[in-house]
C-alpha positions in Angstrom: 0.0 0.0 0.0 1.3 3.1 -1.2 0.4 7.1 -0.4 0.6 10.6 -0.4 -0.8 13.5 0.4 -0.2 17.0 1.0 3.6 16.1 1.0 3.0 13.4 3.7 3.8 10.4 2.0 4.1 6.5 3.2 4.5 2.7 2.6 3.3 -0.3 3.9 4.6 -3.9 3.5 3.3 -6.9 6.0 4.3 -5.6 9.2 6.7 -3.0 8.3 5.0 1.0 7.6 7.2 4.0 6.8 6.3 7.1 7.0 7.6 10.7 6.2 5.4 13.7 7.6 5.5 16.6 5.0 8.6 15.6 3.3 10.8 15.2 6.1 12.6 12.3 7.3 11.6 9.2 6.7 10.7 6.8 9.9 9.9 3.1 9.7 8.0 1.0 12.7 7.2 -2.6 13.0 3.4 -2.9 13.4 3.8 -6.1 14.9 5.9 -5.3 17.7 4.9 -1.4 18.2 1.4 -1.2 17.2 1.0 2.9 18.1 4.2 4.1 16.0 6.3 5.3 19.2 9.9 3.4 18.0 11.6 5.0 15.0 13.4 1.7 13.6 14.6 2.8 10.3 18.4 2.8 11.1 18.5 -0.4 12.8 16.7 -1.8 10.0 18.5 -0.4 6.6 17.8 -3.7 4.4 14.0 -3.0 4.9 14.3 0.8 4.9 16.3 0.5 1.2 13.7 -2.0 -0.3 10.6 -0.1 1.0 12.2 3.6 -0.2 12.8 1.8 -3.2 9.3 0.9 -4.0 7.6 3.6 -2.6 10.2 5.9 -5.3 9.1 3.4 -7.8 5.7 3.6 -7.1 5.7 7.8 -7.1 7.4 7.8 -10.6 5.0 5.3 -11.8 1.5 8.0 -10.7 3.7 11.1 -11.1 3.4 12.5 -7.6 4.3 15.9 -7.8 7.3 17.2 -5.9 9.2 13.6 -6.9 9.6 10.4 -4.9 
């Protein structure tokens, strides 16, 4: 599942959601083990934080999001 809107912009894959508020940094969580988005694990986590920015740039290309992935 892909989004975006109003600059906020966001990715979800099985357990795994990252998220960027208003094109600012990008945080990732893990649904399954922090269910109310309080842990920030994108560093700790950089082979799913590169596969999930990947898709999500892929997937803004694709519709043309304005502003760019």
């Amino acid at each position: 599942i892909f989004w975006e809107h109003l600059g906020n912009r966001g990715v979800r894959m099985g357990d795994w959601k990252l998220v960027s508020k208003d094109k600012g940094q990008w945080e990732l969580y893990n649904l399954r083990t922090d269910r109310t988005e309080r842990i920030n694990v994108f560093d700790e986590n950089q082979n799913v934080s590169k596969k999930m920015l990947k898709a999500y740039r892929q997937w803004a290309e694709k519709v043309g999001v304005r502003g760019g992935p």
